[in-house]
Backbone as a chain_set.jsonl record, in Angstrom:
{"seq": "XXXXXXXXXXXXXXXXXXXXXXXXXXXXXXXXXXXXXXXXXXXXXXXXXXXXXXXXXXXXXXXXXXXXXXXXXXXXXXXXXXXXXXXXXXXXXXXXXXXXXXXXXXXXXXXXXXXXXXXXXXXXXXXXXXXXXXXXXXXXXXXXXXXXXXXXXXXXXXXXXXXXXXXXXXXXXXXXXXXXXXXXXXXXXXXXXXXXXXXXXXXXX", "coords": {"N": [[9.063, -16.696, 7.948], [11.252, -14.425, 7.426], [12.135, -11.338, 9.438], [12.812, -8.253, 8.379], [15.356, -5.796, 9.563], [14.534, -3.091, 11.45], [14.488, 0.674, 11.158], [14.495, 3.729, 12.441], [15.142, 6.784, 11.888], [15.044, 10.162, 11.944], [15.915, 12.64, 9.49], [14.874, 14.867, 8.572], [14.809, 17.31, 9.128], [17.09, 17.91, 8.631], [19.619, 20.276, 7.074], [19.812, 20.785, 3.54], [22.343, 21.594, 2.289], [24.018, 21.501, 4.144], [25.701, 19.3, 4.048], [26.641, 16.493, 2.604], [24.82, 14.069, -0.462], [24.739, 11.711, 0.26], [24.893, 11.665, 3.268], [22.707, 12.726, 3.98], [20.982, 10.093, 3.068], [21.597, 7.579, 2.889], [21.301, 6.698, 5.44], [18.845, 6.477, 5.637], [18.617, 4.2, 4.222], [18.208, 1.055, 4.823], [15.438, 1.353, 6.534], [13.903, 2.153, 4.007], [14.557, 0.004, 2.148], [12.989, -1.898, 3.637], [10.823, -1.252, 3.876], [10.424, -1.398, 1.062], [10.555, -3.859, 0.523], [8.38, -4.685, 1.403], [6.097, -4.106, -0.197], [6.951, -4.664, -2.738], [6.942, -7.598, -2.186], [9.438, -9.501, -2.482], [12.876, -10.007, -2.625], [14.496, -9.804, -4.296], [13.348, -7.654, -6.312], [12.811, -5.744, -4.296], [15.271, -4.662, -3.726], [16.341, -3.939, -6.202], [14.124, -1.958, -6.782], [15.127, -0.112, -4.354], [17.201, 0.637, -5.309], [17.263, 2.159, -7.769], [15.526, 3.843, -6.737], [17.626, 4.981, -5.233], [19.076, 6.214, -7.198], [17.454, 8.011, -9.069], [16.998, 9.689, -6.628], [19.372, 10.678, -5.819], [20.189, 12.324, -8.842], [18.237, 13.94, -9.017], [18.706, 15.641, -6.517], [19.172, 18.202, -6.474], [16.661, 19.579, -6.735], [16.137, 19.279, -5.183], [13.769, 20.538, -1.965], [14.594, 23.392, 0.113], [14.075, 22.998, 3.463], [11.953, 21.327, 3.482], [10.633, 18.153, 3.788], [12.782, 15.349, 4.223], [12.926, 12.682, 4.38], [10.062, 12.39, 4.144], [10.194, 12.559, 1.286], [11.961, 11.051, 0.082], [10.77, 8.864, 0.214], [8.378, 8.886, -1.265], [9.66, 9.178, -3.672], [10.207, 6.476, -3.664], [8.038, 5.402, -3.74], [6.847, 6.448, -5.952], [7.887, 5.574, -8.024], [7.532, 2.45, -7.955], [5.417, 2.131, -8.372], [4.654, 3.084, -11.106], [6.605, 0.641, -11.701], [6.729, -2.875, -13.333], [6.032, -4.365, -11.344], [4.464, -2.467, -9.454], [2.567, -1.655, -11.041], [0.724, -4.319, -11.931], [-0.184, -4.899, -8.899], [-1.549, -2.762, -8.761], [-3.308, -2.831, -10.76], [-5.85, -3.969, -10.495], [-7.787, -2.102, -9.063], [-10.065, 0.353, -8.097], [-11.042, 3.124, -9.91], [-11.757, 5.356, -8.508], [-12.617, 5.807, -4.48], [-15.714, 5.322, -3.229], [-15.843, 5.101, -0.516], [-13.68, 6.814, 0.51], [-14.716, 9.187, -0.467], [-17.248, 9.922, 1.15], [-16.034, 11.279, 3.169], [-13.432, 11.508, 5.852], [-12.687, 8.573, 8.309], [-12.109, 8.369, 12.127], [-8.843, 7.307, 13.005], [-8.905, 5.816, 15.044], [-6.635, 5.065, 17.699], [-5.956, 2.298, 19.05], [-6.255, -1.27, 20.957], [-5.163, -3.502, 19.1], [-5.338, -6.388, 16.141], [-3.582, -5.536, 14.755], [-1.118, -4.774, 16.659], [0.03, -7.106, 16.893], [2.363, -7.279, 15.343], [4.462, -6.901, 16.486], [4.957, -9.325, 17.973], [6.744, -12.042, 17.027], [6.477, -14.414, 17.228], [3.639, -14.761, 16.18], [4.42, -14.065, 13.125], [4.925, -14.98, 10.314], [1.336, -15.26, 9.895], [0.0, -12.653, 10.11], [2.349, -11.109, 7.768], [0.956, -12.97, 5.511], [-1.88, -11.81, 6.084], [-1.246, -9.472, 5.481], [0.17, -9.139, 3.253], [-2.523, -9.608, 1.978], [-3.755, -7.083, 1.633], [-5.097, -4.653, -0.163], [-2.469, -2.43, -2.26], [-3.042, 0.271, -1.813], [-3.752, 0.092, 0.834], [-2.166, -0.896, 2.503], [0.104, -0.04, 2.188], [-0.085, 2.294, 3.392], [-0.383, 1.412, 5.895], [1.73, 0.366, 6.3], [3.804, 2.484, 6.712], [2.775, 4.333, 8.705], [2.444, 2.12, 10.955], [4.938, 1.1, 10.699], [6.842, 2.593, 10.245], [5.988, 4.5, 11.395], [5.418, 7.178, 10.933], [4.133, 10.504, 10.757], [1.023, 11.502, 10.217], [0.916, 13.611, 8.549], [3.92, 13.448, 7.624], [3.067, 10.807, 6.025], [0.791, 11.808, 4.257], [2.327, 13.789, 2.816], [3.98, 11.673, 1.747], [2.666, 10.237, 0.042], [1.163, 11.882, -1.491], [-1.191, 12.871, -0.826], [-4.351, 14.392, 0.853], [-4.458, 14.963, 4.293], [-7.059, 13.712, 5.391], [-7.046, 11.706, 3.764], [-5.316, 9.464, 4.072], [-6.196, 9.289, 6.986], [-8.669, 7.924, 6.247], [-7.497, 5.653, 4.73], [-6.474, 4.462, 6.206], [-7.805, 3.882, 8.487], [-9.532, 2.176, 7.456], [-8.061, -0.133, 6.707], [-6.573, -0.665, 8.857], [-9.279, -1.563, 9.698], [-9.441, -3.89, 7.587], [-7.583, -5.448, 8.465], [-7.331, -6.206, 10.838], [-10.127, -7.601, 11.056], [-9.294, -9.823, 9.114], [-7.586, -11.079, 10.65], [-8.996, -12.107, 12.803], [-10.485, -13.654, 11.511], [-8.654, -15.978, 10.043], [-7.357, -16.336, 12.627], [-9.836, -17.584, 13.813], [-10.58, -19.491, 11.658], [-8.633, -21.33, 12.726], [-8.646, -22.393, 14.92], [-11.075, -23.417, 14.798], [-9.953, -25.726, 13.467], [-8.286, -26.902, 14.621], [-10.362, -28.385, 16.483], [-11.644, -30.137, 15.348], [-12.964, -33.124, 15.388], [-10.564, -36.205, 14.092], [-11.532, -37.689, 11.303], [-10.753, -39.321, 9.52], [-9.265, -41.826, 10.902], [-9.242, -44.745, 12.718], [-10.338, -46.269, 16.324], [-8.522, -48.721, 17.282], [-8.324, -49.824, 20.012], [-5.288, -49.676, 20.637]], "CA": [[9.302, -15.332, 7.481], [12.689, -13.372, 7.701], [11.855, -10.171, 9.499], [13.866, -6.789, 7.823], [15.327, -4.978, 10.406], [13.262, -2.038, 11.275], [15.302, 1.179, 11.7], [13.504, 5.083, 12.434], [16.111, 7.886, 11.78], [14.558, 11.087, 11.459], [16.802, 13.385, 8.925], [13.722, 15.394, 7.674], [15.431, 18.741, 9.81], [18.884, 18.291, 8.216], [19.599, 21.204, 5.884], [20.55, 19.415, 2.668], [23.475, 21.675, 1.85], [24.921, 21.031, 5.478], [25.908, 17.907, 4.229], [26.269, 15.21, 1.115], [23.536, 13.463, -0.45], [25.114, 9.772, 1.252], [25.188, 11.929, 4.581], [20.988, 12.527, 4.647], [20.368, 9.374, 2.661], [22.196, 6.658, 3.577], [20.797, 6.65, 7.015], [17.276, 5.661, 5.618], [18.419, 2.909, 3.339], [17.377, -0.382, 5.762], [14.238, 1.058, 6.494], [13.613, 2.177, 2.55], [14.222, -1.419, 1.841], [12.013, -2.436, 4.438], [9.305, -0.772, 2.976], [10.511, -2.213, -0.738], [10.464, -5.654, 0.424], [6.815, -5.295, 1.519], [5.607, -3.328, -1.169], [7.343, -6.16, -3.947], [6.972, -9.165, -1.289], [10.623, -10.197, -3.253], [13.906, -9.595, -2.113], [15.176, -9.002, -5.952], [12.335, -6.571, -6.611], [13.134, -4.792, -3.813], [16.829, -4.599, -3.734], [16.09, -3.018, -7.726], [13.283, -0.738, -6.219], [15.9, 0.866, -3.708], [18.637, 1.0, -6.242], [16.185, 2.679, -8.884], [14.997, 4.994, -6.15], [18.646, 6.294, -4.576], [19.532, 7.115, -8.368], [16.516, 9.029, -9.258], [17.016, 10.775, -5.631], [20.596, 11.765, -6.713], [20.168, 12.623, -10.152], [17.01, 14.958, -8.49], [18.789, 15.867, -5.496], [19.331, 20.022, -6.859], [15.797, 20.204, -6.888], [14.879, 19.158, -3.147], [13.452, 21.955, -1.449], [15.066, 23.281, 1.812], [12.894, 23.111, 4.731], [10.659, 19.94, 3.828], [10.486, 16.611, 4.557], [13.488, 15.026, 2.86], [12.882, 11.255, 4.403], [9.345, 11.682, 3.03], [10.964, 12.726, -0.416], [12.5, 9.422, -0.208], [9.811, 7.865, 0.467], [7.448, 9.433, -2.131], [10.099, 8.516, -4.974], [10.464, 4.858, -3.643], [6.693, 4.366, -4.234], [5.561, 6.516, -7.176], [9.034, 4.281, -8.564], [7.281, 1.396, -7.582], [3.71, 2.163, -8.963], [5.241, 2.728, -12.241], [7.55, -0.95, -11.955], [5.751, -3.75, -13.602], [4.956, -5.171, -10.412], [3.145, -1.955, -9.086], [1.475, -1.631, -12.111], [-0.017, -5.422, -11.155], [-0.754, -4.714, -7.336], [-2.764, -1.706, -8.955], [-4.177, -3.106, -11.993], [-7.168, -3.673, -10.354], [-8.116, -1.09, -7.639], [-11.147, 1.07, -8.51], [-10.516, 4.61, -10.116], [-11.86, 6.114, -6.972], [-12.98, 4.868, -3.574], [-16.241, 5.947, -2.576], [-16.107, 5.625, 1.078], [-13.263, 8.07, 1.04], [-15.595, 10.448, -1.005], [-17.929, 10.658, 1.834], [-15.017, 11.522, 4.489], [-12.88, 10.483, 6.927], [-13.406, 7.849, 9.668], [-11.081, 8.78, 12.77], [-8.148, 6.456, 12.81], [-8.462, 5.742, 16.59], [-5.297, 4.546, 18.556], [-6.51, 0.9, 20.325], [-5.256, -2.261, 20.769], [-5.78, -4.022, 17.566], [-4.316, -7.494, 15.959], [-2.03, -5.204, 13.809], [-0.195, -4.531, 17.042], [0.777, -8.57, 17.068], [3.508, -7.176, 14.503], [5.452, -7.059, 17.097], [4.984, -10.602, 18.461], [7.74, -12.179, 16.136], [5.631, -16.03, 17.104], [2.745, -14.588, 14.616], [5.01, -12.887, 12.1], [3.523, -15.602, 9.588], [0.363, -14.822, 9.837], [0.554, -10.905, 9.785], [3.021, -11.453, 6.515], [0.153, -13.341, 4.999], [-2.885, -11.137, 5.926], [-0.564, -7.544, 5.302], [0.22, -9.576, 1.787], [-3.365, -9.761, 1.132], [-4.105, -5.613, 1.576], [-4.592, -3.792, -1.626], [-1.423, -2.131, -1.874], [-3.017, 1.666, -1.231], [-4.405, 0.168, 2.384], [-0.5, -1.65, 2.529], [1.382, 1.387, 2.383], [-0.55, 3.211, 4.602], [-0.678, 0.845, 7.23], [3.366, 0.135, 7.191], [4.348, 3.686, 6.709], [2.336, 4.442, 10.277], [2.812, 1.255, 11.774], [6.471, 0.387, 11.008], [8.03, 3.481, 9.956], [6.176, 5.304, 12.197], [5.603, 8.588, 10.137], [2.972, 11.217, 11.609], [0.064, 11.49, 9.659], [1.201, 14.966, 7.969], [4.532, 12.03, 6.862], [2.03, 9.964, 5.147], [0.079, 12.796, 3.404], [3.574, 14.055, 1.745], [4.995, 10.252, 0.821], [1.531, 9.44, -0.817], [0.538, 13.43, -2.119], [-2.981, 12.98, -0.782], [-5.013, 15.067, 1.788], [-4.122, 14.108, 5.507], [-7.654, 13.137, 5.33], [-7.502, 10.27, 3.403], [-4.871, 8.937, 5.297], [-6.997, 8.672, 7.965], [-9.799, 7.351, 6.258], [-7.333, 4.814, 4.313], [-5.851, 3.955, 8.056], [-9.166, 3.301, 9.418], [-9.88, 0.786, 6.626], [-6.33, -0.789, 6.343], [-6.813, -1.324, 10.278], [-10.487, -2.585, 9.918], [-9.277, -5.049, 7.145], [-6.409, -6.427, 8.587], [-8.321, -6.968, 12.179], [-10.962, -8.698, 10.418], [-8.575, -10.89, 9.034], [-6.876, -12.167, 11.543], [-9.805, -12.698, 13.48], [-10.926, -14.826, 10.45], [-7.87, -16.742, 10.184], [-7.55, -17.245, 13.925], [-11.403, -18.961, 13.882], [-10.28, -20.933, 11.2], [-6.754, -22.083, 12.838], [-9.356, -22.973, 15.754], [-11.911, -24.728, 14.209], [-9.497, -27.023, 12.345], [-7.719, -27.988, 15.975], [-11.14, -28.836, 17.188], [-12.197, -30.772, 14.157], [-12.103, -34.819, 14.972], [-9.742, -37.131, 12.931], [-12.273, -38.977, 10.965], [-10.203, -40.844, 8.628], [-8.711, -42.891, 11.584], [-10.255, -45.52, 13.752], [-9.367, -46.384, 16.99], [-8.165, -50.215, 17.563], [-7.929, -49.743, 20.922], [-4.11, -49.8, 20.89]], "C": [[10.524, -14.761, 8.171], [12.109, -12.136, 7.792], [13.144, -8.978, 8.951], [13.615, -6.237, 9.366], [14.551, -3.264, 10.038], [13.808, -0.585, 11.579], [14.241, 2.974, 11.671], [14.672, 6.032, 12.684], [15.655, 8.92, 11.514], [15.636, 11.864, 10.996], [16.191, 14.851, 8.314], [14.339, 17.058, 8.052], [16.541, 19.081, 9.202], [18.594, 19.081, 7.059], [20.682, 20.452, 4.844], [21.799, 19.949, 2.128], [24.368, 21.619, 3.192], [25.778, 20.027, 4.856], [25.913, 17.279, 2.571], [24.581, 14.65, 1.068], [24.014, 12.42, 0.729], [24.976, 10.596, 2.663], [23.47, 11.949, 5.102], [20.524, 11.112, 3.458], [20.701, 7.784, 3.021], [21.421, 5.71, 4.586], [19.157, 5.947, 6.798], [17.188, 4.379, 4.557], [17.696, 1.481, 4.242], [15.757, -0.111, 5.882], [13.057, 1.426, 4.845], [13.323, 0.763, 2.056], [13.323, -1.967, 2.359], [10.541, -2.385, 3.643], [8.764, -1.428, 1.063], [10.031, -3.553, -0.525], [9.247, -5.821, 0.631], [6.079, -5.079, 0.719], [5.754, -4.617, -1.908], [6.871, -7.74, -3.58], [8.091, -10.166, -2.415], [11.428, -9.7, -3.148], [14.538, -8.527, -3.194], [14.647, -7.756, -6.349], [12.596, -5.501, -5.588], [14.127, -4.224, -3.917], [16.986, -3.794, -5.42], [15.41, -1.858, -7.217], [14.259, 0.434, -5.302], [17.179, 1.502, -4.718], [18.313, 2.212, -7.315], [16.101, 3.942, -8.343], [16.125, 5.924, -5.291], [19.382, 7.212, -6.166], [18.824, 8.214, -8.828], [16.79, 10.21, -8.188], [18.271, 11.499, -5.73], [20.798, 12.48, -7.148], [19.107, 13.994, -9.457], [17.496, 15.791, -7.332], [19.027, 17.587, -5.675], [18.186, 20.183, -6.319], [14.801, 19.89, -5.105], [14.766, 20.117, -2.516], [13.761, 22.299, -0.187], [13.338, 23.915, 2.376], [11.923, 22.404, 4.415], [11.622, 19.001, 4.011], [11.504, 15.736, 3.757], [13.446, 13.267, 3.172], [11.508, 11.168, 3.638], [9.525, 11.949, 1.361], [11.088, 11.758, -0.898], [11.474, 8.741, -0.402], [9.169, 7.916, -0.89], [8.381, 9.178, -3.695], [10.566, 7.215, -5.047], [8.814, 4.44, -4.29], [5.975, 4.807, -5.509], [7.004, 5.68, -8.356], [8.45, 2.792, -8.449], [5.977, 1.23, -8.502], [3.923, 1.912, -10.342], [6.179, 1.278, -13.091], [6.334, -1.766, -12.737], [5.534, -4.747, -12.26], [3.827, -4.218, -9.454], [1.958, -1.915, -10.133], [0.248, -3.217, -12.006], [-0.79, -4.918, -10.255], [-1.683, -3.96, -7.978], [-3.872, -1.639, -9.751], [-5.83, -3.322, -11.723], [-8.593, -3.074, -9.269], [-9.517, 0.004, -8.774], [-10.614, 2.417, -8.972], [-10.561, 5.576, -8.878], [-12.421, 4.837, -5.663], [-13.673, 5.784, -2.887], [-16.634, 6.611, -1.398], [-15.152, 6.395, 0.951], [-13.953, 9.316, 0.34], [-16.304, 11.028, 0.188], [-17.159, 11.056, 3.471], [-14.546, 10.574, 5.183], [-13.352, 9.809, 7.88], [-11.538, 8.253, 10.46], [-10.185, 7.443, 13.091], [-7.882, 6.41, 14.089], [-7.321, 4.864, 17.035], [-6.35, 3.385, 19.471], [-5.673, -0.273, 19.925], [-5.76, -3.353, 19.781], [-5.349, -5.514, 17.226], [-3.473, -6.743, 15.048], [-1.252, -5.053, 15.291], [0.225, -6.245, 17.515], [1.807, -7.985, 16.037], [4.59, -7.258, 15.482], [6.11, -8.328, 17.966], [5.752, -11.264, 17.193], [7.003, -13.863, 15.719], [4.021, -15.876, 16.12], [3.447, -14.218, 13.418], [4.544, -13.375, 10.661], [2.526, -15.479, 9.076], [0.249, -13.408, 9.781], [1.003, -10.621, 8.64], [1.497, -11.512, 6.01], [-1.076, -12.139, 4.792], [-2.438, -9.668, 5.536], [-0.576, -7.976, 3.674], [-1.189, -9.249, 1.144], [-4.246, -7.76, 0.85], [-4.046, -5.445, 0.282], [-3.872, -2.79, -1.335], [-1.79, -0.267, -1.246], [-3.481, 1.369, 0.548], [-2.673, -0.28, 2.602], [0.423, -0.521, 3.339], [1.189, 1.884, 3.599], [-0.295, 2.902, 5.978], [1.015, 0.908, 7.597], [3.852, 1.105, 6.897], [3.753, 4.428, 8.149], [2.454, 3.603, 11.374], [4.107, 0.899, 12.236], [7.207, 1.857, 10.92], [7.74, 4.532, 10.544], [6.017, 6.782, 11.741], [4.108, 8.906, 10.521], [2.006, 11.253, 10.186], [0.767, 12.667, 8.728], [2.59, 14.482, 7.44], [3.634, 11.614, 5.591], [1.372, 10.721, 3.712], [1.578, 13.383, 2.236], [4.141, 13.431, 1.254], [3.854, 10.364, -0.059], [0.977, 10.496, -1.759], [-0.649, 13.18, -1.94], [-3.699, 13.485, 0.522], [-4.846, 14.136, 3.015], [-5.757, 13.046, 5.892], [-7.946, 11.943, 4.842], [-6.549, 9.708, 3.416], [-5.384, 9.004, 5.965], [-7.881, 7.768, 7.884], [-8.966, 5.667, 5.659], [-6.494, 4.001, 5.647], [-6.926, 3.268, 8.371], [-9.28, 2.25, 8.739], [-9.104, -0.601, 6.686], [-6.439, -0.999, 7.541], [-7.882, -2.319, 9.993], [-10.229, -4.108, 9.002], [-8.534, -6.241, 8.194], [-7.43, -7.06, 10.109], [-9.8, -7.843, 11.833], [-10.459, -10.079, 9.765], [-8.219, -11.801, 9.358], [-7.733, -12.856, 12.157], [-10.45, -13.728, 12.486], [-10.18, -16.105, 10.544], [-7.542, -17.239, 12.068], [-8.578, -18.141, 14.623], [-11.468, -20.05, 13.16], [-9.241, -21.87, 11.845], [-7.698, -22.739, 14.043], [-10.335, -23.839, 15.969], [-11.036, -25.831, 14.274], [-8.519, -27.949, 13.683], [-8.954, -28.734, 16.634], [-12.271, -29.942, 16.447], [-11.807, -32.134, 14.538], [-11.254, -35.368, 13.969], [-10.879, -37.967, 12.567], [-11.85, -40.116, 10.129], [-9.473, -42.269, 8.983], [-9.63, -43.54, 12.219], [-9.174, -45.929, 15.039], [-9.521, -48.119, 17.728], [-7.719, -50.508, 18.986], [-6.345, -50.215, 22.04], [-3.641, -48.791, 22.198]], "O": [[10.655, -14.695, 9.393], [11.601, -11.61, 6.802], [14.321, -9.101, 9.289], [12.617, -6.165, 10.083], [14.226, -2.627, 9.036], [13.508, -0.455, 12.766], [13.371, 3.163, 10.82], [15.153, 5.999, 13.817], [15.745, 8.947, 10.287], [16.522, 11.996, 11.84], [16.853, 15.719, 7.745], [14.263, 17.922, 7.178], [17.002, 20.221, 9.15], [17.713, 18.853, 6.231], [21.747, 19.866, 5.036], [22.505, 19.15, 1.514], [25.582, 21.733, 3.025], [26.877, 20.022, 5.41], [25.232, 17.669, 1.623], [23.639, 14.689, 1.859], [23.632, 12.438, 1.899], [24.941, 9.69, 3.495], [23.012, 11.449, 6.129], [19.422, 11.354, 2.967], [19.844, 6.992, 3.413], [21.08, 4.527, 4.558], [18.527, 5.191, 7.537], [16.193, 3.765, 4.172], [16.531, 1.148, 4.027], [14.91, -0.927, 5.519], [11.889, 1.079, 4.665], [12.231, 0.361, 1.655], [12.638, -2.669, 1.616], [9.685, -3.106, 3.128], [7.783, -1.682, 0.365], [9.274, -4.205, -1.244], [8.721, -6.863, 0.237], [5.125, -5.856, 0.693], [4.935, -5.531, -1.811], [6.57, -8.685, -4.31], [7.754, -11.199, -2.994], [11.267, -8.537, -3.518], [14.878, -7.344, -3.183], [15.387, -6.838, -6.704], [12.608, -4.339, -5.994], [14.015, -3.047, -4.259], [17.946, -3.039, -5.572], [16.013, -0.785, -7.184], [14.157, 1.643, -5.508], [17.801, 2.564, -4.717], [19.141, 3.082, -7.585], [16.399, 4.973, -8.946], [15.919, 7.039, -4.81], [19.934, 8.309, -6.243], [19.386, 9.295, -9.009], [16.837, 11.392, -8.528], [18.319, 12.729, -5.731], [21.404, 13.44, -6.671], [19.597, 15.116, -9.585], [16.749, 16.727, -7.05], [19.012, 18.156, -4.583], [18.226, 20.908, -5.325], [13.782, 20.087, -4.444], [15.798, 20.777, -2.402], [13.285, 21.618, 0.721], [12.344, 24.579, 2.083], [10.857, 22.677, 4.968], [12.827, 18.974, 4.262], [11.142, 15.368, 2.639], [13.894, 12.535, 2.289], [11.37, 10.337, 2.741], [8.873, 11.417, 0.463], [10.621, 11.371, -1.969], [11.408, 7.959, -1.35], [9.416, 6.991, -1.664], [7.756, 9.01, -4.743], [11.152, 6.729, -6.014], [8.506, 3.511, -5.037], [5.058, 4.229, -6.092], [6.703, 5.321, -9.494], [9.144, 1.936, -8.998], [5.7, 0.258, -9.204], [3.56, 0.863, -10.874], [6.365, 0.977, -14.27], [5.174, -1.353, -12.746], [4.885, -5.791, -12.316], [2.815, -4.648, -8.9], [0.752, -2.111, -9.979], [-0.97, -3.037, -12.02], [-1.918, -4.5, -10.518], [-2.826, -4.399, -7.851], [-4.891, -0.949, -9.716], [-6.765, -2.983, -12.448], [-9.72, -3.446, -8.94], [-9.579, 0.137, -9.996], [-9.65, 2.838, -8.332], [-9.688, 6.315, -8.422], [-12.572, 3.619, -5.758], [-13.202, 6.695, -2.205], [-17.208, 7.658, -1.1], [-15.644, 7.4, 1.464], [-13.623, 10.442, 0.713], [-16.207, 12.226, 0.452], [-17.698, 11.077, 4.578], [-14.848, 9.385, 5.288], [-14.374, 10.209, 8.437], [-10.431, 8.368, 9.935], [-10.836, 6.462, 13.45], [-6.805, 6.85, 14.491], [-7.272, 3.766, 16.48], [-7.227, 3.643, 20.296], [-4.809, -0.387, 19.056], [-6.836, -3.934, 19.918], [-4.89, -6.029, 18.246], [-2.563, -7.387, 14.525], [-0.129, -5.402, 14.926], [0.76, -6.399, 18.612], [2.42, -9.045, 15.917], [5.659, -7.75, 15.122], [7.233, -8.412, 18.462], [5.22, -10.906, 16.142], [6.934, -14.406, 14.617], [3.478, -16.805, 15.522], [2.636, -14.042, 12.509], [3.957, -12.624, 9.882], [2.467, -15.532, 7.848], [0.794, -13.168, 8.704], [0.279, -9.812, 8.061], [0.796, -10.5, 6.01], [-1.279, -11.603, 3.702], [-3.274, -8.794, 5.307], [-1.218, -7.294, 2.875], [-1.239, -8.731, 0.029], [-5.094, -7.456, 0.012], [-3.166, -5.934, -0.427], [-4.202, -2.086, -0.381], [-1.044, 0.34, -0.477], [-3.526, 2.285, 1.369], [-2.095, 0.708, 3.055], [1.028, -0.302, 4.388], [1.935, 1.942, 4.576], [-0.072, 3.654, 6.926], [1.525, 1.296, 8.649], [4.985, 0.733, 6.59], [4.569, 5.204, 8.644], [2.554, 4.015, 12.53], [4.498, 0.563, 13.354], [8.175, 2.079, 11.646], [8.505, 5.496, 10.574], [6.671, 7.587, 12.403], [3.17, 8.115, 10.614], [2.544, 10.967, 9.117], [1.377, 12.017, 7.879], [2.775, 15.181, 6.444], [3.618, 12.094, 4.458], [1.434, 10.346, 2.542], [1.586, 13.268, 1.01], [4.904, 13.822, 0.369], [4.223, 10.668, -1.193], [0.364, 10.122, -2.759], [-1.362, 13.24, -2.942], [-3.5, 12.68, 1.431], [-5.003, 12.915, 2.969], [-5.711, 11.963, 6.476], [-8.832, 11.196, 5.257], [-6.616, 8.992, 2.417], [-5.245, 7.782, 6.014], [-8.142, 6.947, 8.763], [-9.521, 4.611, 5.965], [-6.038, 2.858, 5.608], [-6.907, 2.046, 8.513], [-9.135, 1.2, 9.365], [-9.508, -1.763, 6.702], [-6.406, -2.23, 7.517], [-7.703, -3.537, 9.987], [-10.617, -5.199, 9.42], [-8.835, -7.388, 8.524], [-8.028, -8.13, 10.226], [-10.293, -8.677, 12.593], [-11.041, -11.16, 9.853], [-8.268, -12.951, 8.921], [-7.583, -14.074, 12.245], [-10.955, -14.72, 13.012], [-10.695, -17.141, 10.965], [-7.554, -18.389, 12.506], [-8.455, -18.992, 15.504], [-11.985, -21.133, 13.434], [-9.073, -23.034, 11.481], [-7.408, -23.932, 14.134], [-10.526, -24.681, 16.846], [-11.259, -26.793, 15.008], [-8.186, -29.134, 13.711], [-8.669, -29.702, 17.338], [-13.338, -30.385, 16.87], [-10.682, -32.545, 14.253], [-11.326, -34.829, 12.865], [-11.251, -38.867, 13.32], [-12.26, -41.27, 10.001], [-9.172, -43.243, 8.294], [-10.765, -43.081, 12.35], [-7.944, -45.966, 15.038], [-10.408, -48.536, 18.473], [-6.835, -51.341, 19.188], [-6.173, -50.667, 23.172], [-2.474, -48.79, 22.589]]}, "num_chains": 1, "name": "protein.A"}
């Protein structure tokens, strides 16, 4: 796995007639892509997804409202751009209309030391890839818009338009998966070293 550089620019303060669009947008292209490439898991797909999503933000850019959040702006028209692509429309095709456990509230998205924080160990990156691949894409987002990009909860709630609450509750989950995961895949990667060779014999060479 080729890691995307990972870049955190906060612009969200800049007053947008201070300045050009390219002057507050620019600055969040690498980690925009970042986020494309995991979203698509395809370079092409992404590299369209960002292109898609600085024209729309352009073409829209009159109507951005001073004094919010203008990286999660970005954000929030990279992914409902994405949902709409024919490959979100896939990822989503078969997610439930609702999701009961967030009906009955949030679970608190406690700060501990988890196997999502091996993201930063570059000698798993592999494995991580793989098990982040297998998230349904609303636990996905969540997780690498707090994990990688680092965006406060009250972030999250304005990329995604959904109550800070369920960001938390879809955090908590999107943690509990992925740490179940790994720990899956690391019992299998352990078994299978501790598994005899039976198809050999030994000729006492």
């Amino acid at each position: 796995m080729t890691w995307l550089a990972v870049y955190h620019i906060d612009v969200s303060g800049v007053d947008p007639q201070s300045g050009s669009f390219e002057e507050l947008a620019m600055p969040l292209f690498d980690p925009l892509y970042n986020f494309a490439h995991w979203l698509t898991r395809n370079r092409d797909e992404a590299e369209d997804l960002v292109q898609e999503t600085y024209f729309k933000a352009l073409r829209g850019f009159s109507s951005f409202q001073l004094g919010t959040n203008f990286r999660a702006w970005m954000y929030r028209i990279l992914r409902n751009t994405f949902l709409t692509s024919c490959a979100g429309l896939k990822a989503t095709a078969t997610l439930p209309l609702g999701d009961p456990e967030e009906e009955e509230g949030p679970e608190l998205a406690v700060e501990f030391v988890t196997p999502e924080t091996i993201l930063i160990d570059r000698s798993n990156s592999d494995l991580i890839e793989r098990e982040i691949n297998e998230l349904p894409v609303h636990f996905r987002e969540v997780l690498l818009l707090c994990e990688v990009e680092e965006m406060s909860y009250q972030e999250i709630a304005e990329t995604l338009s959904v109550p800070i609450g369920t960001v938390m509750s879809r955090l908590s989950r999107a943690r509990k998966r992925l740490r179940d995961g790994l720990r899956q895949r690391m019992t299998e990667g352990s078994r299978a070293e501790q598994t005899p060779v039976k198809n050999g014999m030994n000729y006492g060479l």
